[in-house]
C-alpha positions in Angstrom: -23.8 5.5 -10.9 -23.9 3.0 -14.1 -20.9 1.2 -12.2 -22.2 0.9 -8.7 -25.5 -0.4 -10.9 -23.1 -3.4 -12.3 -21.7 -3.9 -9.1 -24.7 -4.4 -7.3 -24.5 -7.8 -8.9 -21.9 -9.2 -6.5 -23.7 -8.7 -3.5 -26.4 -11.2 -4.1 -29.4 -11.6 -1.9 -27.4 -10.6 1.3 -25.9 -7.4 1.1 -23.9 -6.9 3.9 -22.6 -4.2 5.4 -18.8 -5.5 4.5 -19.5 -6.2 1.0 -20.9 -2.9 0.0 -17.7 -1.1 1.9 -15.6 -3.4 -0.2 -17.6 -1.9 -3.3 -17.4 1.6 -2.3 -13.7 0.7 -1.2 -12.5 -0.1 -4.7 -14.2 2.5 -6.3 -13.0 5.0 -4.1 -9.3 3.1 -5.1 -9.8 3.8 -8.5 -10.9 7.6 -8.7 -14.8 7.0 -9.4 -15.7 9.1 -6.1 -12.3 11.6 -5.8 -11.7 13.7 -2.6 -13.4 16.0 -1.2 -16.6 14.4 -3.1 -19.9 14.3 -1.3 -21.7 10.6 -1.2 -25.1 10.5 -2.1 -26.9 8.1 0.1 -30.4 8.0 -2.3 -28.1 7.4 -5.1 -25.9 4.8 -4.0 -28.2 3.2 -2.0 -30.2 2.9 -5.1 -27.7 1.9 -7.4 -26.3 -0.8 -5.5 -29.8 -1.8 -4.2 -29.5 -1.7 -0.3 -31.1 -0.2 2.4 -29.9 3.1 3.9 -29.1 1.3 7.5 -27.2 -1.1 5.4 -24.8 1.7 3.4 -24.3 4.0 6.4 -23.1 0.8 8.1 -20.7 0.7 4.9 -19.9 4.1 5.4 -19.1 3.6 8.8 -16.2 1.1 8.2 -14.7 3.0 5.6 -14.8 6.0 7.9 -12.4 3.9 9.9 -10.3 2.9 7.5 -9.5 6.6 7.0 -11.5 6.8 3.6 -14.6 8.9 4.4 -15.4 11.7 6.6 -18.7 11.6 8.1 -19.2 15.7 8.4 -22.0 16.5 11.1 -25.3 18.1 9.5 -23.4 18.1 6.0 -23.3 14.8 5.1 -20.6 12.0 3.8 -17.5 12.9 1.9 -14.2 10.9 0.3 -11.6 12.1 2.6 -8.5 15.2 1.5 -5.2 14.2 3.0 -3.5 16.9 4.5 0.4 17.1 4.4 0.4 16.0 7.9 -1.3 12.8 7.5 1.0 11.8 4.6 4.0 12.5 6.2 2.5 10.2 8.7 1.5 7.4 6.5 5.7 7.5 5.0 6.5 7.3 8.8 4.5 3.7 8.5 5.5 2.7 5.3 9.5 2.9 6.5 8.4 0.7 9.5 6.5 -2.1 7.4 8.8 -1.6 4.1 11.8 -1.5 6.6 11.3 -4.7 8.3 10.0 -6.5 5.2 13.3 -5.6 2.9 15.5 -7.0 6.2 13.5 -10.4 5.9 14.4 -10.7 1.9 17.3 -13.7 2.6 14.6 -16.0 3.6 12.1 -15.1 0.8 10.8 -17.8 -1.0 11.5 -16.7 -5.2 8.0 -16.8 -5.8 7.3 -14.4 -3.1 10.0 -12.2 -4.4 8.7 -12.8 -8.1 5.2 -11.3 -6.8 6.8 -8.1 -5.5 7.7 -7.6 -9.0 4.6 -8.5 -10.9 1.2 -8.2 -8.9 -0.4 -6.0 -6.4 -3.0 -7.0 -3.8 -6.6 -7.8 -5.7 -5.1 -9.1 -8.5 -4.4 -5.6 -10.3 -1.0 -6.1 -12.6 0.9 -3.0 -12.2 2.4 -2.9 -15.4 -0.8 -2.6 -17.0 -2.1 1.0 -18.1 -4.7 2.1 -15.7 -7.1 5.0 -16.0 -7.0 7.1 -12.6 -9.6 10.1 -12.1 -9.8 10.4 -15.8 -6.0 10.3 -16.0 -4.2 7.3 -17.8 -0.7 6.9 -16.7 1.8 3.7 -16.4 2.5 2.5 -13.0 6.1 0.5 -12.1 6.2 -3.2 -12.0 6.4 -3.5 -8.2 4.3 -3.9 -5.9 4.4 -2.6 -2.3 2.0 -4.6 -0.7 3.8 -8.0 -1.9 6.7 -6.4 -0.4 5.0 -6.3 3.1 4.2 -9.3 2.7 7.8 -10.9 3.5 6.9 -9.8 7.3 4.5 -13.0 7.0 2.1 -11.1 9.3 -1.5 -10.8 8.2 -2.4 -8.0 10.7 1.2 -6.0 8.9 -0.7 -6.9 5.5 -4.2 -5.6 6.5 -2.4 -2.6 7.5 -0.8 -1.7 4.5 -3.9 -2.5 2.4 -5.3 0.4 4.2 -2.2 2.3 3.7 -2.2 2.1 0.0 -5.7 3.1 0.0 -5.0 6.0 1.8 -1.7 6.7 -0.4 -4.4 6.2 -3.9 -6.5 9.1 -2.4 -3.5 11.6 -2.5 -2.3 10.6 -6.3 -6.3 11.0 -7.7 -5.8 14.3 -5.8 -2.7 15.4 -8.0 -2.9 16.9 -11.4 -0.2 14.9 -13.1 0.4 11.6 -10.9 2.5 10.4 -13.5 5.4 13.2 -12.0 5.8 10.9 -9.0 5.5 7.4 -11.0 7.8 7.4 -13.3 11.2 8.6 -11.7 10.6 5.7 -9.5 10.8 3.0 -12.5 14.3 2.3 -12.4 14.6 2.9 -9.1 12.3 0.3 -8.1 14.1 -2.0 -10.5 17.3 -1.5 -8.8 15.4 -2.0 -5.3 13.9 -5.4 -6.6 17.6 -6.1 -7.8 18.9 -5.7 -4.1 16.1 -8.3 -3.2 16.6 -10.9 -5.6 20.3 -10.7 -4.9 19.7 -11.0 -0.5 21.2 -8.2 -0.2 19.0 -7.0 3.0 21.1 -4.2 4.8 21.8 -2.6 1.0 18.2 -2.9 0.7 17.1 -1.2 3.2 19.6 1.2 3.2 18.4 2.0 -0.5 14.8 1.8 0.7 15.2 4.6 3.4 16.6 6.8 0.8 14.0 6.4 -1.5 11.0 6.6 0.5 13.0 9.8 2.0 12.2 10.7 -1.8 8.8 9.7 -2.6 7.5 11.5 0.1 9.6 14.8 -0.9 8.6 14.8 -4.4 5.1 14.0 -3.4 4.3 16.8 -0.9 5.8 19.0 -3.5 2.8 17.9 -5.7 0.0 17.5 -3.7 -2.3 20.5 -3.5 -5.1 19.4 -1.5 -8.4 20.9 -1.7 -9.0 23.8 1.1 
C-alpha cells in the first residue's frame, strides 16, 4: 500500500469520491491491484486516508466503468474478462477505430503526430513500462489519439474506458509482450496510411488487423476460473 500512501498526497483536504476512483483507476491500469484481486477496504481506506463511505463511493464508479466487481457477502474484486466480453470490446474498438481512420484527410498533422507519440495521461508509449511485474516495450501509437479524430468527447470517454478494460486482460496474460510486438510494424504501416490520407486503405488495413489482435489475443488470454 506504500503507493496508495504517496498518492494520498493528491487528494488534498477534499477527497472526493472521483478523485480516489481516478487513484484506484490508474493503479488498477498499471497492474498494482491484477484481476481477480480482492480490495481491502481498511487498507486502502487507510492508505489513501478517506473514509469508508468515501472509497465505496470510489468503488462504485469504477464498478461502472467495468473495472470492479462488487461480489455480494464476499466483498470487492478487480474484474476477469471473459472471452465474451473481449470479443465485445473489438466489436467497439472497430466502430470508434473505424470511423476515426475514415476522418484521417481532415486531421490536423499535429493530431496525426499525437497518434504516433502519446497516449491519453500523458504516458509515452515508446517508453519501457513495467506491467504486473512484467517489463515489456509497447508500439509508438496510440489508440486513444486515434479516436480522437472523431472530435467527440463522449467517443473519447468511451475509449478511455475501453483501454482500461483492454489493460485488465494484458496484466492477466503471462507474456503480453506475445501480442505487442507483432503489432510494431504493423502499426507503423497503419500510421503510414494516415499520414498519407489514405482513409479507405486505412480502414481497410485497420479491419484486418483488429480481426488479428483479437485472434491472437483470445489465443493468450487464460482468465482465472
Amino acid at each position: 500500500m506504500a503507493a496508495l500512501e504517496h498518492d494520498r498526497s493528491r487528494l488534498g483536504r477534499s477527497s472526493t469520491a472521483e478523485r480516489v476512483a481516478d487513484i484506484l483507476r490508474e493503479r488498477i491500469i498499471e497492474g498494482l491491484f491484477v484481476p481477480g484481486e480482492r480490495l481491502s477496504e481498511e487498507a486502502i481506506g487507510s492508505a489513501l486516508g478517506v473514509s469508508r463511505n468515501t472509497l465505496r463511493e470510489a468503488f462504485r464508479l469504477l464498478g461502472h466503468e467495468r473495472l470492479l466487481d462488487h461480489k455480494l457477502n464476499r466483498g470487492v474484486f478487480v474484474r476477469v474478462l471473459s472471452a465474451a466480453d473481449v470479443a465485445d470490446l473489438y466489436r467497439m474498438r472497430r466502430v470508434l477505430e473505424g470511423a476515426a481512420v475514415r476522418r484521417c484527410a481532415e486531421a490536423s498533422p499535429e493530431a496525426l503526430r499525437l497518434i504516433g507519440e502519446t497516449c491519453g495521461g500523458g504516458r509515452t508509449l515508446g517508453l519501457r513500462r513495467q506491467v504486473a511485474g512484467r517489463r515489456y516495450r509497447q508500439q509508438p501509437f496510440s489508440h486513444q489519439a486515434l479516436v480522437a479524430l472523431n472530435q467527440s468527447p463522449r467517443l473519447d470517454e468511451t475509449m478511455r474506458q475501453l483501454l482500461a478494460e483492454l489493460r485488465l486482460v494484458f496484466h492477466a496474460m503471462r507474456n503480453p509482450r506475445s501480442l505487442h510486438e507483432p503489432f510494431v510494424e504493423r502499426n507503423r504501416l497503419l500510421l503510414g496510411l494516415l499520414e498519407a490520407r489514405r482513409a479507405e486503405d486505412a480502414a481497410t488495413y485497420l479491419e484486418i488487423y483488429l480481426d488479428d489482435a483479437e485472434r491472437l489475443l483470445l489465443q493468450a488470454y487464460e482468465p482465472a476460473g
